[in-house]
N, C-alpha and C positions, 0 to 999 in steps of 0.2 A: 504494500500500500504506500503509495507517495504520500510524505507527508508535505502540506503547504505550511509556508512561513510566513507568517503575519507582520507586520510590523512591531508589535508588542512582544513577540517570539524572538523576531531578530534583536531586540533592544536588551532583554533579555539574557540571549545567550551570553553579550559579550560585555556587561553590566552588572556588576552586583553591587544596591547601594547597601553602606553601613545598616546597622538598627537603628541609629540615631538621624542619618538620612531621609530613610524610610519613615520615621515615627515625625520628624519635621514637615512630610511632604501631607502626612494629613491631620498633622496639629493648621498646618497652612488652610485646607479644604475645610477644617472647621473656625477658624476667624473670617475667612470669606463670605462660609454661611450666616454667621452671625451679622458680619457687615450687611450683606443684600437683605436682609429681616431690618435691620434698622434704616439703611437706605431706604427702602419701601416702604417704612413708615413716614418718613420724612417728605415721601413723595404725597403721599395724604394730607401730612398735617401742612405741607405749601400749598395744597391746592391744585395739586399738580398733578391730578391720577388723569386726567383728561387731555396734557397739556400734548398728546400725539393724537390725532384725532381718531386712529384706528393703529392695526397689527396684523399683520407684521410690518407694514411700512408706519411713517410716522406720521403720514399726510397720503391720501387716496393717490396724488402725483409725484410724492418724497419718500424715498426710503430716510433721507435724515430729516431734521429739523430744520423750520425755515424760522427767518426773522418776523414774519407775521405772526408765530407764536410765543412769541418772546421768552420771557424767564421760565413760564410753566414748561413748556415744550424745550427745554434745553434742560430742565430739571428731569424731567418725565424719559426724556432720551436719554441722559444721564446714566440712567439706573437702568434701562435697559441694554446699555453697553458693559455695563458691569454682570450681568449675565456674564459675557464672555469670557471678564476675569473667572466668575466662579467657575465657570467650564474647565480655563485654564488650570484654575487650582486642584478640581475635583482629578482632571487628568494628570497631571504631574502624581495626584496620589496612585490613582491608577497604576500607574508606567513601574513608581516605586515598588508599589505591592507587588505587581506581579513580577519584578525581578529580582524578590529577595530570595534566597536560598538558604535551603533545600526551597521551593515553591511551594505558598499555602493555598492552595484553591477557592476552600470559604474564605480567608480574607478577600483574596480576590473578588471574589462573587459582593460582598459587600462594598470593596470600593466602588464595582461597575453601578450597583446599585441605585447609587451617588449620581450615575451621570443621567438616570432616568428620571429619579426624581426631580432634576435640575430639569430635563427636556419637558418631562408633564405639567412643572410647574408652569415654565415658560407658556406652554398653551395654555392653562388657567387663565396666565397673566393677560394673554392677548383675549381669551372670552372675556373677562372683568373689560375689557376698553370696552367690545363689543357691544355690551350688555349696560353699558352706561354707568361700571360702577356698583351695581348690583351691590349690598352688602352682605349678602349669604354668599358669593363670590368671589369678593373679596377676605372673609373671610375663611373661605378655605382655602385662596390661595394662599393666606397666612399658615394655617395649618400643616399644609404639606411644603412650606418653607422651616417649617418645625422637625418633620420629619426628615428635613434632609441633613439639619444638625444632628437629632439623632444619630442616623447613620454614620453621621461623618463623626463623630465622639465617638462610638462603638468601634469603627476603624481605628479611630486614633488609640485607643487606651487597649483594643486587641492586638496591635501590631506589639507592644510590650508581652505579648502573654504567650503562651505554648496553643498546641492545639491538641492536648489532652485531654479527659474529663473535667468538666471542675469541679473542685474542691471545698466544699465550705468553710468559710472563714471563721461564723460564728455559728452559734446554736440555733434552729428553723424559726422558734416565735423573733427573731429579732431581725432574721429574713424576711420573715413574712411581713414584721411590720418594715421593713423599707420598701417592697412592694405597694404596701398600703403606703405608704409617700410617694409613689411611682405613679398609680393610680391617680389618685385626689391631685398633682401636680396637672396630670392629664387634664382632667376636672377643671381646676385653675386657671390653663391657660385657654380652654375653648370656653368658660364664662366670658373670661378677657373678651373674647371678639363678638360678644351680645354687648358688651358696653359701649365698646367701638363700633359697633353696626346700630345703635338706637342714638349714639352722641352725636358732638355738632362737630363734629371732626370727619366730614362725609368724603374728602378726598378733590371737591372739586366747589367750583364756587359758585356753581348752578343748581338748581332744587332735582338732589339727588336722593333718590327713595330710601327711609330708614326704616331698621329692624321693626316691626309692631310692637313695640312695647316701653315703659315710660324708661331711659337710661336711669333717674332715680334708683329704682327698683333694680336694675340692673346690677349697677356696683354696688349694692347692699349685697347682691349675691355671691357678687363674684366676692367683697371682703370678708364673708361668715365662711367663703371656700379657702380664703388666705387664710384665715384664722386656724379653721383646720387642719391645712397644712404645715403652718406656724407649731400647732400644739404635737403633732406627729413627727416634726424634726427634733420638736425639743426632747420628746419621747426617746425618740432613737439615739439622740448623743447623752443621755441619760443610761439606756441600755446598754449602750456599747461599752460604757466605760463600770458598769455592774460585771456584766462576763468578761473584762479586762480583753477589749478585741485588741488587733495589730495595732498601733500608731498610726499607718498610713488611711486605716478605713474612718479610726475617733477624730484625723485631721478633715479627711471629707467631710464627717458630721458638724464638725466647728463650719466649714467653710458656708457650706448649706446654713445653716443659722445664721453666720455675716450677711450671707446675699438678701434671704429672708427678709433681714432686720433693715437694713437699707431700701430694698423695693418696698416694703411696708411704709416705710416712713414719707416716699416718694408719693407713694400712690395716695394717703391720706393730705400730704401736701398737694397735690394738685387738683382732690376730689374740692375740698377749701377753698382754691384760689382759682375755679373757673377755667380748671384744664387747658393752662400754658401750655403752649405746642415745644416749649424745649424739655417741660417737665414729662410729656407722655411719650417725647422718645426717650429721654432717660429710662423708663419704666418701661418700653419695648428690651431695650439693652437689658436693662435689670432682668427680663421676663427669660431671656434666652439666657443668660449668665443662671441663673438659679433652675433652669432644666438641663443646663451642665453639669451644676452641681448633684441633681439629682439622681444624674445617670453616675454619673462617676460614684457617689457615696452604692451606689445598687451595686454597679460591677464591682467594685473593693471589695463585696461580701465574697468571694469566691473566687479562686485563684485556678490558672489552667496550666499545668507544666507544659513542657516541650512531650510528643508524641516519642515511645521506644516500643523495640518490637516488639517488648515484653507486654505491653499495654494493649498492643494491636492483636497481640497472638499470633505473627505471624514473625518468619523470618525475617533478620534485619536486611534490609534494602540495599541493595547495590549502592556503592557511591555516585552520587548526583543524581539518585532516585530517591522517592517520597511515598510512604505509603497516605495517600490523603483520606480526607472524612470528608463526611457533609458538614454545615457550615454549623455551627449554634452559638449563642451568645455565651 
């Protein structure tokens, strides 16, 4: 059977980056994701979700922006050139992943992941112009700009790990409750975009349709869902330090409680002061900074060696061969 060589196959062959390399190229893909979350708020809170008046071009006769759209339209195309960066970024992690050796396959599978997510959003992004802004729209394009940090944290903090079973760090109920901070964070941040979908914060400066229901009521909900979250971390850096966990996992717990205590204090200062457009991208920042934390405090619970035959049951592998697995967190 001929085999074909890929581009990534040849890059590959005659590349192997470091771990420290490797582990920079999607510590990269996830500060990008965080930037284009906060860029894309900033386009809302200018005004500027309209400022292209369609998508994929920016004008029905302009792929770029013209001077008849001024600031909005130079803001709005802005962030959709930053797409590209994050392209760039998620592929450099790509490239890295898959030339480390021995080759991990599920890592791999999870950086490509990265690059779909980033393509599906992008179609969101262009139905949201479509759609005039839509805020059920808009807010899932937020959501699965969530999920591609996700992904892109789980790359980062796996490319440190083995791809053995894992192992638990601490005892199940104190698992289970970081799960339940995993969950209710979930919870959290899609409250977040009922607030953002019923406020005055609509993205554009024409009478663009809000969520059905009073924003009041809304950030009442979404702060009794901080709260809860809030009372679940303090819970956990409580527990962890009762069964005396690693260092590395009661430092996450501290972390998570910093980020907590600062977006709380953000989000009640700007509920107060008529939600300042510098304070509610603050609080996007804050929003993704503390579902880093939370993924990071979850994977610390469990540690994954490096894979040996003895693990696989199987003879040990030729040199520059890999016995691979399916992919799991």
């Amino acid at each position: 059977m001929v085999r074909v060589e890929t581009p990534l196959s040849y890059i590959a062959e005659r590349w192997t980056p470091s771990a420290r390399t490797a582990r920079r190229a999607a510590l990269t893909a996830v500060m990008v994701s965080v930037l284009i979350i906060v860029t894309g708020g900033a386009v809302r809170l200018t005004g500027s979700g309209l400022g292209c008046d369609t998508w994929p071009k920016c004008t029905d006769d302009s792929l770029f922006t013209t001077s008849e759209q001024g600031l909005h339209g130079a803001i709005e195309f802005g962030n959709r050139m930053l797409t590209y960066v994050l392209s760039a970024a998620v592929g450099w992690a790509i490239i890295a992943v898959r030339s480390v050796k021995p080759r991990r396959r599920g890592l791999t599978r999870f950086a490509w992941l990265q690059f779909w997510l980033v393509m599906g959003n992008a179609v969101i992004g262009g139905i949201t112009v479509w759609v005039g802004l839509n805020p059920w729209s808009v807010a899932g394009h937020f959501l699965l700009a969530n999920a591609l940090l996700t992904v892109a944290v789980i790359t980062w903090v796996r490319i440190g790990e083995g791809d053995g079973t894992p192992r638990p760090r601490a005892p199940k109920p104190v698992r289970d409750l970081s799960w339940a901070v995993v969950v209710t964070s979930v919870v959290l941040i899609a409250l977040g975009t009922t607030v953002t979908g019923s406020g005055k914060h609509a993205g554009d400066s024409s009478d663009v349709p809000r969520m059905p229901w009073d924003w009041t009521a809304a950030a009442h909900v979404h702060a009794v869902a901080a709260w809860v979250v809030c009372a679940l971390a303090v819970a956990m850096w409580v527990a962890l330090r009762v069964v005396d966990a690693p260092v590395d996992t009661r430092a996450r717990a501290r972390d998570l409680l910093i980020v907590l205590l600062a977006q709380g204090a953000i989000g009640y200062v700007q509920y107060f002061s008529d939600v300042p457009e510098i304070l509610v991208a603050l609080h996007m920042l804050g929003s993704s900074l503390m579902w880093i934390a939370v993924l990071r405090l979850a994977l610390s619970l469990r540690e994954r060696p490096a894979v040996t035959a003895a693990d696989a049951d199987v003879p040990a592998p030729a040199a520059g061969e890999r016995q691979e697995h399916a992919p799991a967190v």
